[in-house]
VOVEX-178826 format. One line per 3 residues: number of its first residue (from 1); for each residue x, y, z of C-alpha. Coordinates in nm, 4 decimals, padded with zeros to 6 digits. Each point is the difference from the previous one (the first is absolute). Layout:
BEGIN
NUM	X:Y:Z ~ ...
***
This chain:
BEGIN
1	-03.8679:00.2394:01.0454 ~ 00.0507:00.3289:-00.1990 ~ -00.2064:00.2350:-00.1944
4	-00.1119:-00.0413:-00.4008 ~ 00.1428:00.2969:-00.0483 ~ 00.2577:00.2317:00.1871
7	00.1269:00.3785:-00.1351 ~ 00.3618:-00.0020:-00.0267 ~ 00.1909:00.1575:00.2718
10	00.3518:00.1371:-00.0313 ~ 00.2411:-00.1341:00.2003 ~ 00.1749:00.3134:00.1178
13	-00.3152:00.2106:00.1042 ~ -00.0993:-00.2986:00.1835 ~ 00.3189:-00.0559:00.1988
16	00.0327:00.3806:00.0534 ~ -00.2963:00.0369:00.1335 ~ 00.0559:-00.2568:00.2333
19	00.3369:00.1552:00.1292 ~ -00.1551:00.3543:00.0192 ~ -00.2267:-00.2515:00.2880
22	00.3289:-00.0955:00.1696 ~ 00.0008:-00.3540:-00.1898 ~ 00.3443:-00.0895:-00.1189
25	00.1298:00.1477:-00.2863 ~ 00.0196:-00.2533:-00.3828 ~ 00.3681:00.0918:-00.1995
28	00.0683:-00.1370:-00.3506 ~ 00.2991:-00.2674:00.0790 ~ 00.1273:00.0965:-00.3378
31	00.0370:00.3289:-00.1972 ~ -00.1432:-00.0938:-00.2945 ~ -00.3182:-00.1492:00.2107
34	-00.1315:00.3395:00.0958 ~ -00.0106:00.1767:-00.3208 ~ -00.3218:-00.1238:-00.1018
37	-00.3267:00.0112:00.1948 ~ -00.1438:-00.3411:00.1047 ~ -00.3933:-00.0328:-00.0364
40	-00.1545:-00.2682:00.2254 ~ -00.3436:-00.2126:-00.0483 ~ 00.1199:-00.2436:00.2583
43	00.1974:-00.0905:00.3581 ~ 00.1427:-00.3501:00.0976 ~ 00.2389:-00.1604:00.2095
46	-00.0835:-00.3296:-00.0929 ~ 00.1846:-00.0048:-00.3830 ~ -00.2010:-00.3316:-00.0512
49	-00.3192:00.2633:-00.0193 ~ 00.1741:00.2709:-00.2077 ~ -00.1839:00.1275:-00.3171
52	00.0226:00.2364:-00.2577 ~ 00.1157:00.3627:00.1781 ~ 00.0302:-00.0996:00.3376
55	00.2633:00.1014:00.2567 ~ 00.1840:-00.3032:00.1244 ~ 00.0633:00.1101:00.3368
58	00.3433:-00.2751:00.1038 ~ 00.0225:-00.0358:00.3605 ~ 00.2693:-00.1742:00.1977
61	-00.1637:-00.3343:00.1188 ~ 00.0969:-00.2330:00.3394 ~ 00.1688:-00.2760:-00.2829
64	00.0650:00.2021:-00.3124 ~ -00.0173:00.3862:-00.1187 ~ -00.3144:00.0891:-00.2880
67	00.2612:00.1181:-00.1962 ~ 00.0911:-00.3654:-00.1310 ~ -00.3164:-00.0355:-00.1446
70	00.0195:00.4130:-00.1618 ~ 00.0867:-00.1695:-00.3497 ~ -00.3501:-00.1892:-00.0226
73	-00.1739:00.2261:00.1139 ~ 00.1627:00.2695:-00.2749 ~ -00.1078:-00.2677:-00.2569
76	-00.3171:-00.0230:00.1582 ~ -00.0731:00.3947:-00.0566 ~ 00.1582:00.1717:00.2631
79	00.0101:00.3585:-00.0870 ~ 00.2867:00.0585:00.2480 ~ 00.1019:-00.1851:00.3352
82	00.0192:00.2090:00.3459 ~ 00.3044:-00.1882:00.2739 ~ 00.2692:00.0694:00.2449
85	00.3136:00.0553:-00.0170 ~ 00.0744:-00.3550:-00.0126 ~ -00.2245:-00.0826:-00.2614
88	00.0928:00.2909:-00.1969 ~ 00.3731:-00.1572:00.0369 ~ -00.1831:-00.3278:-00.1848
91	-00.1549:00.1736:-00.3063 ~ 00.2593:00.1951:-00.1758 ~ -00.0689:-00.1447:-00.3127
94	-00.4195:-00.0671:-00.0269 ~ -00.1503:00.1628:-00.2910 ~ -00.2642:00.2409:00.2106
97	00.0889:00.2623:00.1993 ~ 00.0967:-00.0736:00.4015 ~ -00.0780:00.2338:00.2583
100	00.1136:00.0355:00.3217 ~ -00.1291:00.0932:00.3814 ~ 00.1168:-00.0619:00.3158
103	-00.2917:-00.2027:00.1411 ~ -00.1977:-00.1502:-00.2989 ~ -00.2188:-00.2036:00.2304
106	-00.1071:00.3403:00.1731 ~ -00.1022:00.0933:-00.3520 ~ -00.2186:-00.2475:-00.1580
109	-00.3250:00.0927:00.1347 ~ 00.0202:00.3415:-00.0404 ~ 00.0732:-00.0469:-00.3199
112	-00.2734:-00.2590:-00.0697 ~ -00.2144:00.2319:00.1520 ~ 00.0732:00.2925:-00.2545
115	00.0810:-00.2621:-00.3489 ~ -00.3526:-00.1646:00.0941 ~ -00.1590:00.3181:00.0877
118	-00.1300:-00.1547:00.3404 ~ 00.1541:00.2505:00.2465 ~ -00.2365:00.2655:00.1074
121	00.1784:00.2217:-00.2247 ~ -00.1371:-00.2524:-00.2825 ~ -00.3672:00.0904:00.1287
124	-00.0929:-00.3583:00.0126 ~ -00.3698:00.0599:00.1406 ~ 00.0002:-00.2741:00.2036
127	-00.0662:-00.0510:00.3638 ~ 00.2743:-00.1695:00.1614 ~ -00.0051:-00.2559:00.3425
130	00.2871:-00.1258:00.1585 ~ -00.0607:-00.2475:00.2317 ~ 00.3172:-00.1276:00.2277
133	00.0269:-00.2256:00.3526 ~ 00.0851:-00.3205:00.0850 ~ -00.3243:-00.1406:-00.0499
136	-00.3278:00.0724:-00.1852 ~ 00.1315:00.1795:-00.3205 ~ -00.1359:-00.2530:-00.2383
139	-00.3481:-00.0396:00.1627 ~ -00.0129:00.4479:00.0531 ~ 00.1052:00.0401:-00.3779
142	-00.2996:-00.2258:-00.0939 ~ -00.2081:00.1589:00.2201 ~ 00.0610:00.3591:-00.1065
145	-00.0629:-00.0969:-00.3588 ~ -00.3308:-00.1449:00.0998 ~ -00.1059:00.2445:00.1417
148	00.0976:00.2693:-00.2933 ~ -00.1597:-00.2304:-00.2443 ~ -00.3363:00.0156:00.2038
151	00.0658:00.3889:-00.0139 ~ 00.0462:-00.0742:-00.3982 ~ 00.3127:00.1187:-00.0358
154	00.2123:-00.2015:-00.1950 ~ 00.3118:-00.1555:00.1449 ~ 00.3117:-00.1929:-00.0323
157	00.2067:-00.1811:00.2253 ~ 00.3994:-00.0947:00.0626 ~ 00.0270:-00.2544:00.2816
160	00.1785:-00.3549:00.1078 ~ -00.2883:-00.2181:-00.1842 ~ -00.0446:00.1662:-00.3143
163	00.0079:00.3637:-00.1881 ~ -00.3351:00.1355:-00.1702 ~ 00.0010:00.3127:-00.1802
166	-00.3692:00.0250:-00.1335 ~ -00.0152:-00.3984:-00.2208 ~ 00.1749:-00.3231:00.0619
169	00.2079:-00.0909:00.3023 ~ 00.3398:00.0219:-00.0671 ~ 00.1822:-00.2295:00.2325
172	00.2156:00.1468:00.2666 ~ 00.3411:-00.1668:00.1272 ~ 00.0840:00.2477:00.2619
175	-00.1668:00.1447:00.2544 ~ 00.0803:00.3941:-00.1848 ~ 00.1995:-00.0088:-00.3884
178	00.2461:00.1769:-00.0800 ~ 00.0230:00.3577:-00.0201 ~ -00.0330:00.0449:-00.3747
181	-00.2536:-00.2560:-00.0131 ~ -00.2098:00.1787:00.2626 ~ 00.0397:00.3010:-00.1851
184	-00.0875:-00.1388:-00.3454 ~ -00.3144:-00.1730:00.1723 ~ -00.1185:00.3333:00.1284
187	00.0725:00.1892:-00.2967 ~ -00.2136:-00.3195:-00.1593 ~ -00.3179:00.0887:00.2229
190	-00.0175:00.3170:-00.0429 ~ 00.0043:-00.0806:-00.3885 ~ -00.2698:-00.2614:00.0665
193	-00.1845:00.2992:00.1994 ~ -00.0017:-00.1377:00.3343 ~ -00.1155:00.1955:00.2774
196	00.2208:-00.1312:00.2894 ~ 00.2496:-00.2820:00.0348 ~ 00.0850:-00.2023:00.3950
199	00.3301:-00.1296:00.0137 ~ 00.1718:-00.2303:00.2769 ~ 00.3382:00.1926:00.1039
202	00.2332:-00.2548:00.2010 ~ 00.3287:00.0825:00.2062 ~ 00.1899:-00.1613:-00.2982
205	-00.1825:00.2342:-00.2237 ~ 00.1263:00.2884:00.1656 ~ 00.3535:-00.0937:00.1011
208	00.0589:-00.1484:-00.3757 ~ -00.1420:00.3791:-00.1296 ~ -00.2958:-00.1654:-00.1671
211	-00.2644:00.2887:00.0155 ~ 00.2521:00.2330:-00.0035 ~ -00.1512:00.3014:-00.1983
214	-00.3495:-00.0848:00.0639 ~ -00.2083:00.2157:00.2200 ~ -00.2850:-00.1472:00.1682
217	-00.3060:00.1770:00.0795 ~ -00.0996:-00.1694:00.2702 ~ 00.3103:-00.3132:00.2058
220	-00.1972:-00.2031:00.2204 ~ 00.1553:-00.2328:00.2889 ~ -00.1349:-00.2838:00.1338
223	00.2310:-00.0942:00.3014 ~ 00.3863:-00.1668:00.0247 ~ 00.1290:-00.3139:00.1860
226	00.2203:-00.1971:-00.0386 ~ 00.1223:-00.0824:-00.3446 ~ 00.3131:00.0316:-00.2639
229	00.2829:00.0437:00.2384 ~ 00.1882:-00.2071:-00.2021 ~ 00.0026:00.3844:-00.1898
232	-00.0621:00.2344:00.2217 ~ 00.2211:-00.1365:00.2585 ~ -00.2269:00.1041:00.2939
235	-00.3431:00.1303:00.0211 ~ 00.1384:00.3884:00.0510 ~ 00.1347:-00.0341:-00.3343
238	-00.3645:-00.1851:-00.0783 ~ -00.1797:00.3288:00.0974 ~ 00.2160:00.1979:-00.1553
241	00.0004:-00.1281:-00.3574 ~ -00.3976:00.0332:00.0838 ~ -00.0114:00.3919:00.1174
244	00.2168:00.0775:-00.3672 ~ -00.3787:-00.0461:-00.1563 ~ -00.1276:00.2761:00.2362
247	00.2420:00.2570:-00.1734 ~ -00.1170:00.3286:-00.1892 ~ 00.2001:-00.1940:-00.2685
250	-00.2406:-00.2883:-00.0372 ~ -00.3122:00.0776:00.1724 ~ -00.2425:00.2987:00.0196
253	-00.2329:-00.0700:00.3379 ~ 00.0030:-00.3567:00.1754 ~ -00.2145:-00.2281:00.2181
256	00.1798:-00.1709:00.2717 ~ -00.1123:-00.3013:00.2034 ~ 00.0880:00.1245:00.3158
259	-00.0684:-00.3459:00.2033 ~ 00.2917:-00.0934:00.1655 ~ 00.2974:00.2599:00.0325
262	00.2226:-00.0650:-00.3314 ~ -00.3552:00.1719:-00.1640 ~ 00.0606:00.2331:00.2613
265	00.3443:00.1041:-00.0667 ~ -00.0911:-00.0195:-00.3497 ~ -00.2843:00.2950:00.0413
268	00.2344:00.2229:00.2146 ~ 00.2919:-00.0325:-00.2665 ~ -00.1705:00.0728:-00.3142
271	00.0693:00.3550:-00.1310 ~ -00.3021:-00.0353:-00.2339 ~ -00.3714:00.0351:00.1049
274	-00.1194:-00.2784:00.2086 ~ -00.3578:-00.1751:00.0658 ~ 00.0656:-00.2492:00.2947
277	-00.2522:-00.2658:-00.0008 ~ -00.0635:-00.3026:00.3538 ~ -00.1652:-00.3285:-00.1028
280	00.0057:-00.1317:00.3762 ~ -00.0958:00.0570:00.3220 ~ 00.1866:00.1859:00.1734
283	00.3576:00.1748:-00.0958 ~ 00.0298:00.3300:-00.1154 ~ -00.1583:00.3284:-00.0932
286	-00.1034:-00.0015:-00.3723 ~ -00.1879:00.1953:-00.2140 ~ -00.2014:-00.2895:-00.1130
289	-00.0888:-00.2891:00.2158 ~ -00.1606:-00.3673:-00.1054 ~ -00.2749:-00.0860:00.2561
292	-00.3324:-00.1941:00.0451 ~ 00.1750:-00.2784:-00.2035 ~ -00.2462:-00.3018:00.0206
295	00.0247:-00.3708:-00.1159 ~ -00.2222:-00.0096:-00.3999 ~ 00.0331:-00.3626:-00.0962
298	00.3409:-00.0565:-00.0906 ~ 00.0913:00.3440:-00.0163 ~ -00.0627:00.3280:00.2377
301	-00.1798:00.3298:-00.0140 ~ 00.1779:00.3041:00.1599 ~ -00.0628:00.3566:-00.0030
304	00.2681:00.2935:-00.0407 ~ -00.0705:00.2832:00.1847 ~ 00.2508:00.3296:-00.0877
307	00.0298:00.3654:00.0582 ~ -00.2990:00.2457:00.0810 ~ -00.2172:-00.3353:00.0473
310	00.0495:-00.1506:-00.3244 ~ -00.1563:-00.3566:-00.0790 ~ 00.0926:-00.2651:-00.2327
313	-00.1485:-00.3494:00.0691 ~ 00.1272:-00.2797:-00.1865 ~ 00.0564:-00.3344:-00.0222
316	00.2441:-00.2928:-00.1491 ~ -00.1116:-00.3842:-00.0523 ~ 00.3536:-00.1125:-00.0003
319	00.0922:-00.1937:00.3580 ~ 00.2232:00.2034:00.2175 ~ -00.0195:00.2907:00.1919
322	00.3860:00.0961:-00.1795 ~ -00.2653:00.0288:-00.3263 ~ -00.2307:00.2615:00.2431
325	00.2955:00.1961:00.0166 ~ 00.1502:-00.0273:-00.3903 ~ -00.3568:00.0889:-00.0970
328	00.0084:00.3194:00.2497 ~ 00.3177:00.1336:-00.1433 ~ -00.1387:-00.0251:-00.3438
331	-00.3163:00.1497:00.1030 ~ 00.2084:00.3202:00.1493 ~ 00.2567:00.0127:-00.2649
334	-00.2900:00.0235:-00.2465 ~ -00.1345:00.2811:00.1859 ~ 00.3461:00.1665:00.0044
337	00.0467:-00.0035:-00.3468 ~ -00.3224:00.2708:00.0166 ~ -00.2853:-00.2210:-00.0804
340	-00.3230:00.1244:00.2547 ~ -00.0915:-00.1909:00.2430 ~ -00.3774:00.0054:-00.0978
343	00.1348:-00.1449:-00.3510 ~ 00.2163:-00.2750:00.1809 ~ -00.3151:-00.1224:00.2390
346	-00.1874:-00.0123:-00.3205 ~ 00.2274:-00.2838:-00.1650 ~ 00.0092:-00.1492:00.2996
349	-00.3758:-00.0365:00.0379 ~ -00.0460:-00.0610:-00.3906 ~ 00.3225:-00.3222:-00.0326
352	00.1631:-00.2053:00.2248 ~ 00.3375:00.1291:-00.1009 ~ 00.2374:-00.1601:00.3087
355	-00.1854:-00.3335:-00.0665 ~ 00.2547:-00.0182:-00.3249 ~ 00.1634:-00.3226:-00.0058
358	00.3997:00.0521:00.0098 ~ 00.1564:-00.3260:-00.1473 ~ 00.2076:-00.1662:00.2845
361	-00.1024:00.2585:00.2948 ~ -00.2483:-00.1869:00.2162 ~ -00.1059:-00.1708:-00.2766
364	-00.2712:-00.2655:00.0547 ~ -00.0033:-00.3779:-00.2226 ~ -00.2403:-00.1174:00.1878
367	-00.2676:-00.0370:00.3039 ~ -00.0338:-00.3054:00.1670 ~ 00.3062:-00.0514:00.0872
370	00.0644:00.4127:-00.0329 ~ 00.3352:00.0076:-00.2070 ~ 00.1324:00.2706:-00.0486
373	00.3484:00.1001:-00.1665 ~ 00.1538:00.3536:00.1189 ~ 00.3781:00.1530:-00.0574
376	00.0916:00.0067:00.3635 ~ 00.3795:-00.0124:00.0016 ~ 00.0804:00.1406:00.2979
379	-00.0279:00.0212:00.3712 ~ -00.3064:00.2659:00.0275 ~ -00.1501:-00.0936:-00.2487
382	-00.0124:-00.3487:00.1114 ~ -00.1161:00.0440:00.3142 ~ -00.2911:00.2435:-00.1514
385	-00.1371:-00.2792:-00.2596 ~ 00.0049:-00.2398:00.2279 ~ -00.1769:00.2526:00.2638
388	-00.2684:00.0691:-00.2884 ~ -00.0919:-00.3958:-00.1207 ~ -00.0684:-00.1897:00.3037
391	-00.4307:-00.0821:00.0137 ~ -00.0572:00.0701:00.3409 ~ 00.1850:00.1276:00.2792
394	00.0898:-00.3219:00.1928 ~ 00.3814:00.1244:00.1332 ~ 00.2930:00.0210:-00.1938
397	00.1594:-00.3367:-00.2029 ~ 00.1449:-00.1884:00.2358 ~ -00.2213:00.0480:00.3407
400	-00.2794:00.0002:-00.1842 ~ -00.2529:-00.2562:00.1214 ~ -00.0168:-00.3357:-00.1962
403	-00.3862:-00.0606:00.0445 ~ -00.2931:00.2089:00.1848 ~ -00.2706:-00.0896:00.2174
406	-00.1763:-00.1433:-00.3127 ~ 00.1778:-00.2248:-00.0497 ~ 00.0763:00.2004:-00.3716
409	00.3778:00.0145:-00.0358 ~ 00.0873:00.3847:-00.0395 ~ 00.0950:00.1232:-00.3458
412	00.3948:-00.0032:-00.0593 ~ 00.2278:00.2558:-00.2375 ~ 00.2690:-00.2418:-00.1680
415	00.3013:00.2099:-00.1263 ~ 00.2136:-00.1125:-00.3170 ~ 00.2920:00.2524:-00.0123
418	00.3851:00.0312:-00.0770 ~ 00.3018:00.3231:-00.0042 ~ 00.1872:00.0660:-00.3333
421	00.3190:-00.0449:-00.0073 ~ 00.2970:00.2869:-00.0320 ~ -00.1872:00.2062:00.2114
424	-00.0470:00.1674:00.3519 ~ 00.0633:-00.3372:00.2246 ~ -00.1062:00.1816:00.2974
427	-00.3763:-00.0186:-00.0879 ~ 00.0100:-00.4135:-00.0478 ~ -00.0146:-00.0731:00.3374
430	-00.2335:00.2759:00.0870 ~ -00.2347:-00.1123:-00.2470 ~ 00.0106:-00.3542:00.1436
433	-00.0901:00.0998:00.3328 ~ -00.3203:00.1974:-00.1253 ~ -00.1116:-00.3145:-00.1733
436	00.0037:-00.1786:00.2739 ~ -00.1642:00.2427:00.2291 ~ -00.3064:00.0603:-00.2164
439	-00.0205:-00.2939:-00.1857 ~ -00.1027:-00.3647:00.0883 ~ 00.1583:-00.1961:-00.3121
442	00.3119:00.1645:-00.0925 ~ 00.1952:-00.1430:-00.3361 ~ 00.3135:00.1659:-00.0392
445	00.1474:-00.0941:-00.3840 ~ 00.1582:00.2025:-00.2564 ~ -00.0571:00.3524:-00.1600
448	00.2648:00.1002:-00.2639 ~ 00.3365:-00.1131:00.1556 ~ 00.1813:00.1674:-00.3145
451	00.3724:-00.1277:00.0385 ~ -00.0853:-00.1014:00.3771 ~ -00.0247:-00.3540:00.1620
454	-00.3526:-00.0400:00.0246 ~ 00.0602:-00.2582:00.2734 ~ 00.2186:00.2765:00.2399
457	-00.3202:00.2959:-00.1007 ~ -00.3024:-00.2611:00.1677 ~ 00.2649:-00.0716:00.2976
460	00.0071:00.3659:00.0722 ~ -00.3867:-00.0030:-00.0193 ~ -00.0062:-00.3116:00.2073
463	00.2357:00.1287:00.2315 ~ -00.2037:00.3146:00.1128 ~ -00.3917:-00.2161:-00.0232
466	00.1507:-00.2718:00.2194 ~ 00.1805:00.2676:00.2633 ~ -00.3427:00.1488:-00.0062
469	-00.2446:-00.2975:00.0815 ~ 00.2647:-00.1189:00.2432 ~ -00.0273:00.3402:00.1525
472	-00.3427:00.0160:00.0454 ~ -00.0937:-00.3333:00.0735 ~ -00.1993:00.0143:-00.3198
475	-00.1685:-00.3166:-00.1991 ~ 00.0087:00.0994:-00.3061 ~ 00.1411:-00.2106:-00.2634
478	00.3257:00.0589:-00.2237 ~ 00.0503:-00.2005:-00.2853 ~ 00.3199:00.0781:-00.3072
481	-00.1355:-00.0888:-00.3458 ~ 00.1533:00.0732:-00.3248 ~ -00.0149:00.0831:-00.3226
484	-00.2587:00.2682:00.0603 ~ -00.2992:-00.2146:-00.1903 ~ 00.0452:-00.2903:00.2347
487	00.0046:00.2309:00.3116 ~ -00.3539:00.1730:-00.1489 ~ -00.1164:-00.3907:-00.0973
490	00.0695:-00.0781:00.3672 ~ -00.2142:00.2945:00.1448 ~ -00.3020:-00.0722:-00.1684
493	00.0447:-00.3725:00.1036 ~ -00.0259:00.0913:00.3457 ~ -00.2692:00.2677:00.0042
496	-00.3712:00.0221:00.0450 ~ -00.2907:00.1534:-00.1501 ~ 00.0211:00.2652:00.3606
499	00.3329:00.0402:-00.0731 ~ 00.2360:00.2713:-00.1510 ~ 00.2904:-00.0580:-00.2484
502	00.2538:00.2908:-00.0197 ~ 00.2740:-00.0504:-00.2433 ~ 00.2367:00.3332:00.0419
505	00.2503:00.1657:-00.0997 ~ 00.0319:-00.0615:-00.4003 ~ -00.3564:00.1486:-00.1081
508	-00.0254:00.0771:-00.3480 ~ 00.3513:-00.1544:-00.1456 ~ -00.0113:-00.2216:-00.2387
511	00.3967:-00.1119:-00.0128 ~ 00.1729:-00.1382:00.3011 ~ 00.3949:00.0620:-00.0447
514	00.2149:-00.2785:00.0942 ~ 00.4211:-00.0168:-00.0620 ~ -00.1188:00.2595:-00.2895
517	-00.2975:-00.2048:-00.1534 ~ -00.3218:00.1520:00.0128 ~ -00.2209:-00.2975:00.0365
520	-00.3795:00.0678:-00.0472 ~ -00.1817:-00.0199:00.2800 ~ -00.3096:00.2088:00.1015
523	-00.1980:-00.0209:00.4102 ~ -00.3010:00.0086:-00.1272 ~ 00.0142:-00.1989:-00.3143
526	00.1339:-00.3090:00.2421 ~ -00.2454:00.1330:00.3027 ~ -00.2975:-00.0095:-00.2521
529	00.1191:-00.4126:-00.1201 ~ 00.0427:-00.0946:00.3069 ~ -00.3133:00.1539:00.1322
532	-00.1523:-00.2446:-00.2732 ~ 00.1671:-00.2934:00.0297 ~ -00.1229:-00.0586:00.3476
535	-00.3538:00.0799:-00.0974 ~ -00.0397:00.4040:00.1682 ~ -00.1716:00.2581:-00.2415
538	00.1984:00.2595:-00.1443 ~ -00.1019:00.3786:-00.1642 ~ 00.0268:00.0678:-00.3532
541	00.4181:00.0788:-00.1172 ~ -00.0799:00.1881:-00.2968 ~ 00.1995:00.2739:-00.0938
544	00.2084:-00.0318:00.3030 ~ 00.2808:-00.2001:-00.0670 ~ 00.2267:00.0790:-00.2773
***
């Protein structure tokens, strides 16, 4: 994740040009530590990663402080190590020089930014996206690099399933790396000569100071509902870790999603240059609006219509009208990163670039039953899936009718889904009661329970489907299965060749955590078996499962 090659930088300029930007100010701890200059090819805080002329940046930690571990990483290479106080207090005897700042978490991607040469300063030459929102930022990322390689640009890409930067996928483990990892991967584009890179910027992201130092030309957001209280405490605190993105500081111009009123609020409060964009009916003033969307197979065509009558008309084969709208915000976001419009229409007509297949989004296994595996792991986006995969429009799951004048029983949408442990409990229930609302078959089993009982997760589930059917008089029916590849077994046991098969909320993972175990365990891998084992046709996996 770094450059072949990176020019030396010197400590000092570097940190004084950072506190000549208001950025807290680096000190040698000892005398004899500041009377040489420190040159830097390198920035970690991971001393596991350290090489040769690197800046071990040790950071206090939630169980132990970096600096214990500011001996390996001096043996390692470190050219110097950057703390606190307290570390400082640790390290009175390493052989490298220690420096100290008030706030050395405040100070790592700046830094990164300049030792990498990946800050604008650096001229990096790339085109930046930053996509944030609840939902949608894996599925827009994808969408936006699509649609620059049918423009021919070349792109790379830093996002939840995997990080590209112009050759082979480099597996991804969160959702945005660290900061001097997402510095050393620009830095590595640009060397690769990369026209533009998309990255997915979560709330964690932010708060943790993960693109910290990186200026985006264009931040992007999708929408927000409800999801990681068990951080943000409550969704103010939600939005607001969100609206840091749309800061001079990080972003240049954005494109809001202005479709219910957190995208709103988000438009009004942004001090930078904002494009608002409406994907339904409805709502708010915007400057570009999504209309004439139309039913195209699985998928939907739609047509953008902007300022002084512009026209984009597009389309996306992935199920979902939430896809019409990821596929719109790339489309403007594209634009307002200063491509022409005439250009844009042009790769539109030539490819099919928002037909891409994004591995776990909406992604179909097979047809007859339609199974389909998507990342829906909380309440909207629950509720919008299972909106999007239901054959006809026969009611919602549990009124819906059980045959039809016919005498040709009605196709049914049979849920397998779970809530991972150690995190916002509010949502179980919540989640539950959508199930049961739009779905006729719902099996509630496990996701990853982490240190959790998986028994008292599914109860929570169960708790909130069961409240809900009782509610509404509904018929659907609510099963608990587990392990996970039983639960999957058991919906393609019961379903048709009309039916749908939905198994949310895990998508692309490949590991389920349990009591600290990561057992393997991938949707569609076990969708796909089961799909054969009771004799139902299945699309090719290759190069989808890793």
């Amino acid at each position: 994740m770094r450059p072949s090659a990176v020019q030396p930088v010197s400590l000092r300029a570097a940190a004084d040009s950072l506190a000549a930007a208001g950025l807290p100010g680096v000190e040698p701890a000892r005398a004899a530590d500041g009377e040489a200059d420190i040159m830097l090819t390198g920035l970690t805080i991971n001393s596991r990663e350290v090489r040769a002329g690197d800046l071990y940046v040790a950071l206090p930690g939630a169980r132990h402080h970096g600096a214990r571990f500011a001996a390996s990483a001096a043996e390692a290479g470190a050219a110097a190590v950057l703390t606190d106080e307290e570390g400082a207090r640790q390290l009175t005897e390493l052989p490298v020089p220690v420096y100290v700042t008030s706030d050395p978490r405040r100070l790592v991607g700046p830094l990164a930014g300049v030792v990498f040469g990946s800050s604008p300063q650096g001229g990096s030459g790339l085109t930046l996206f930053g996509v944030t929102g609840t939902n949608g930022k894996t599925t827009t990322t994808y969408f936006i690099n699509s649609l620059l390689s049918a423009l021919g640009k070349r792109t790379g890409l830093i996002g939840t399933i995997e990080i590209l930067a112009g050759g082979e996928p480099i597996a991804s483990t969160l959702t945005t790396p660290e900061s001097p990892q997402v510095h050393g991967l620009l830095a590595l584009m640009r060397e690769k000569g990369l026209d533009a890179a998309a990255m997915e910027v979560s709330s964690h992201a932010i708060s943790y100071r993960r693109v910290d130092g990186v200026v985006f030309d264009v931040a992007g957001f999708t929408n927000l509902t409800q999801d990681h209280l068990d951080l943000h405490g409550s969704m103010e605190e939600y939005f607001a870790a969100k609206a840091a993105l749309f800061s001079p500081e990080r972003a240049q111009r954005a494109v809001i999603c202005v479709d219910d009123e957190w995208g709103e609020r988000m438009a009004a409060a942004a001090p930078v240059p904002v494009w608002t964009l409406a994907t339904r009916d409805g709502g708010a003033e915007a400057h570009w609006r999504v209309t004439d969307v139309v039913r195209d197979g699985l998928g939907h065509r739609f047509v953008l219509r902007g300022p002084d009558g512009a026209v984009l008309r597009a389309g996306t084969g992935l199920p979902g009208t939430f896809n019409v709208s990821n596929a719109a915000l790339a489309a403007v976001m594209v634009l307002a990163s200063g491509v022409e419009i005439e250009q844009l229409q042009n790769a539109l007509d030539r490819s099919d670039p928002f037909t891409v297949e994004v591995p776990g989004r909406m992604q179909l296994v097979g047809e007859a039953p339609a199974a389909i595996v998507d990342f829906a792991h909380n309440p909207d986006a629950l509720a919008r899936t299972l909106e999007s995969v239901r054959r006809e429009s026969q009611g919602t799951g549990g009124s819906a009718p059980t045959g039809s004048e016919s005498g040709e029983t009605p196709p049914r949408v049979i849920i397998v889904f779970g809530a991972t442990g150690q995190r916002d409990q509010s949502k179980r229930p919540l989640m539950g009661d959508i199930a049961a609302r739009l779905a006729d078959v719902v099996i509630v089993t496990d996701d990853d329970p982490h240190d959790e009982d998986e028994a008292a997760i599914r109860a929570d589930v169960l708790a909130g489907a069961r409240a809900a059917r009782e509610r509404g008089a509904l018929a659907c029916e609510i099963l608990e299965v587990a392990p996970r590849a039983a639960a999957i077994d058991r919906a393609v046991a019961l379903a048709r060749p009309q039916d749908t098969v939905l198994v949310a909320g895990r998508g692309h993972e490949v590991f389920q955590e349990v009591k600290g175990v990561n057992l393997a365990l991938d949707d569609r891998v076990e969708l796909r078996q089961a799909l054969t084992r009771y004799g139902f046709p299945v699309l090719s996996g290759d190069g989808v499962e890793s």
